[in-house]
N, C-alpha and C positions, 0 to 999 in steps of 0.2 A: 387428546393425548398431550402429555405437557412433553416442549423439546427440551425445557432446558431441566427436565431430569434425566433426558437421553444423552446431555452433552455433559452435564458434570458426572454421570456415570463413564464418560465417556474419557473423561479427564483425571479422572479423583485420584490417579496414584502419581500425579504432576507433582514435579518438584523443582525449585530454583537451580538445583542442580544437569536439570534437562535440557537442549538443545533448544534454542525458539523455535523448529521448526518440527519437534518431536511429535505435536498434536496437533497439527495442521490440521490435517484430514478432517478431526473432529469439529474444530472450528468451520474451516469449509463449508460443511454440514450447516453448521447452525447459520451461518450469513445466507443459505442455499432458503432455510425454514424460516427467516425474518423476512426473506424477498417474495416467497410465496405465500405467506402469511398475509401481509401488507397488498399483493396484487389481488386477493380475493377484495380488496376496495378498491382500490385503484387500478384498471383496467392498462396505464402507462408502464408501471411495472411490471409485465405482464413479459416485458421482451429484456429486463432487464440484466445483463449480461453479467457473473462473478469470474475474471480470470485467474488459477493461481499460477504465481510465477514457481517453477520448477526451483528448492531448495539447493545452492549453490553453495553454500555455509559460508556467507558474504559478508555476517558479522556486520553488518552497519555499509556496506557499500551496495553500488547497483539501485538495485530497482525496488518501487516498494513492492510485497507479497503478495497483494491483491491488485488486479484491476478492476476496476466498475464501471462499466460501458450501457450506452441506451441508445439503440438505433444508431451505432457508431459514434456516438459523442461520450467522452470521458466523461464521467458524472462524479469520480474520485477515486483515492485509493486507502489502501488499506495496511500499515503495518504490524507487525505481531511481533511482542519480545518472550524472553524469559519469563515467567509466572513471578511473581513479585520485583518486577522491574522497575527504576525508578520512572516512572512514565514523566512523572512532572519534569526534570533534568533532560532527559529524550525528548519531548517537546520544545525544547528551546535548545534543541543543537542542531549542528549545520547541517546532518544528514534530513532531518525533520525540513529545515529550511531547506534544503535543495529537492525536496518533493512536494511544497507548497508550489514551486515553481512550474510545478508541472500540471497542478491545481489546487485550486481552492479549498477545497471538499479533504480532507482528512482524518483516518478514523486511526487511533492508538490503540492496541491493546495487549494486555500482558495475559490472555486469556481467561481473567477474572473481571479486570477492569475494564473500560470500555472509554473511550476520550476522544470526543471531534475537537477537533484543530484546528483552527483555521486564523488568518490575519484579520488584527482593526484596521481602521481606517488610516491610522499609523502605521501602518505595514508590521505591528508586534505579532509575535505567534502567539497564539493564546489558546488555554482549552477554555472552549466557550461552553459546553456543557457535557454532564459524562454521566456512568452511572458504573455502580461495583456490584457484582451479583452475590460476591461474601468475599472475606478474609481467606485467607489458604489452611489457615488453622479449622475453621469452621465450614470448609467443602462438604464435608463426610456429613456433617449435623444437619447443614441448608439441604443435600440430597434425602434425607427421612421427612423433611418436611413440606405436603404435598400441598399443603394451603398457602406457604410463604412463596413456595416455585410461582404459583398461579399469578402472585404479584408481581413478582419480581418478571415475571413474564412479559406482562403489560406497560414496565416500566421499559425496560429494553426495546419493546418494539417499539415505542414512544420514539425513545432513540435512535434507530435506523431508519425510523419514516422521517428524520430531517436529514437523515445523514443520505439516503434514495432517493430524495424529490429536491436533491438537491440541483438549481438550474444554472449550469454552466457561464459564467460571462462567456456570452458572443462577441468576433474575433470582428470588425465593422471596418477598420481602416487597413490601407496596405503598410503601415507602418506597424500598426500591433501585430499585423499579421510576420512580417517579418523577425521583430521580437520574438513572439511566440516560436518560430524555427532556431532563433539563434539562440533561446536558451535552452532548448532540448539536444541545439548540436554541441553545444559549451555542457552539459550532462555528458553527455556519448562521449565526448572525448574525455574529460576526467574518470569518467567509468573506464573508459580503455589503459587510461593511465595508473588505474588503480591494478587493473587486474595483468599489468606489463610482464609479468613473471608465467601468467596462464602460458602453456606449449603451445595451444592453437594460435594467439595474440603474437606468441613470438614467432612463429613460423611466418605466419602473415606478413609480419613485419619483416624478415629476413628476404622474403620474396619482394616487396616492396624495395629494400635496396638492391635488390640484386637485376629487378628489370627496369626502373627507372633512374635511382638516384645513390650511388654507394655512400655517400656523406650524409644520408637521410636521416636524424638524432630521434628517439622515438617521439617527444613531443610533436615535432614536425609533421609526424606520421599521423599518429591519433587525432588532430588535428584535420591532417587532411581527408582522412577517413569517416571521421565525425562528417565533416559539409560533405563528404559523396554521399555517405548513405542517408543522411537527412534530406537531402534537396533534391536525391535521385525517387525516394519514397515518395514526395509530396509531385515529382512531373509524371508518376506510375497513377499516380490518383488523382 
């Protein structure tokens, strides 16, 4: 069975005009049929975890869409735009950079195109290789044709078996180790800063001045809140 004629049927009436998170689902699906695809050779694959993070309409903030997990070790993540997004431009902006920081391992896509991301040795963000399954004009044409799918098939999985066997820099000294906490607590807190207007964030926050600190500024707060629940997670674990 070929999937990626179940996925661009699954997608074909996609349009730039749609929400990034409009054909999640379908996407899902197909990350779902690369991992098991791939683990019929690779028996390591086999446990490899896809999370999606629940649509919040965050527009470029928060978290990226996907998690990739293996036996509890982040292996990468995953974001998804608009269907003809500029991915090149989004690859070299700061939200893309502030999800390198969370790893290495980076997959773009605008659910045509596909793009790993990841840093040189210069610390540049760069797509170091990618692959387009058609233009948006030519969905409708690539879906009739059952002998191109079967290529383009092979080419994509090509793709995600570096993007799944991808092996995590291990964390060896108490010094990276400590980095590695403070810049997932420096995340949390600008995430918290961004979403300051959300009801739940402000209530939070109003409960926060009112039993400890009345002069409490919400920077202060998001802050402090960022290092509890970061360093309260990691003494639960």
């Amino acid at each position: 069975m070929q999937f990626l004629s179940e996925y661009l049927s699954q997608i074909q009436s996609i349009s730039p005009q749609d929400k990034e998170h409009t054909y999640r689902a379908a996407l899902e699906n197909l990350f779902g049929i690369l991992r098991d695809n791939l683990a019929i050779h690779n028996k390591a694959l086999q446990s490899l975890h896809i999370k999606h993070e629940p649509n919040n309409d965050k527009e470029g903030r928060g978290a990226p869409d996907f998690l990739i997990q293996n036996q509890g070790l982040v292996i990468g993540y995953i974001e998804n735009k608009r269907v003809n997004a500029d991915l090149d431009s989004i690859a070299q902006s700061p939200q893309i950079e502030k999800y390198l920081r969370l790893s290495d391992n980076l997959m773009l896509t605008d659910y045509l195109r596909f793009c790993l991301v990841r840093k040189n040795d210069k610390g540049k963000v760069h797509i170091v290789q990618e692959y387009r399954i058609c233009d948006l004009s030519q969905l409708k044409a690539t879906l009739k044709n059952r002998a191109l799918l079967e290529s383009k098939e092979k080419e994509l999985t090509e793709l995600f078996k570096l993007f799944f066997t991808f092996s995590p820099k291990p964390i060896i000294t108490a010094q990276e180790f400590a980095s590695t906490l403070a810049q997932r607590t420096q995340i949390l807190k600008d995430s918290l800063i961004e979403a300051q207007e959300n009801p739940h964030i402000t209530s939070l926050y109003e409960t926060f001045k009112e039993q400890l600190y009345k002069e409490l500024d919400f920077t202060e707060f998001a802050d402090s809140l960022a290092q509890t629940l970061t360093y309260s997670l990691f003494l639960q674990g």
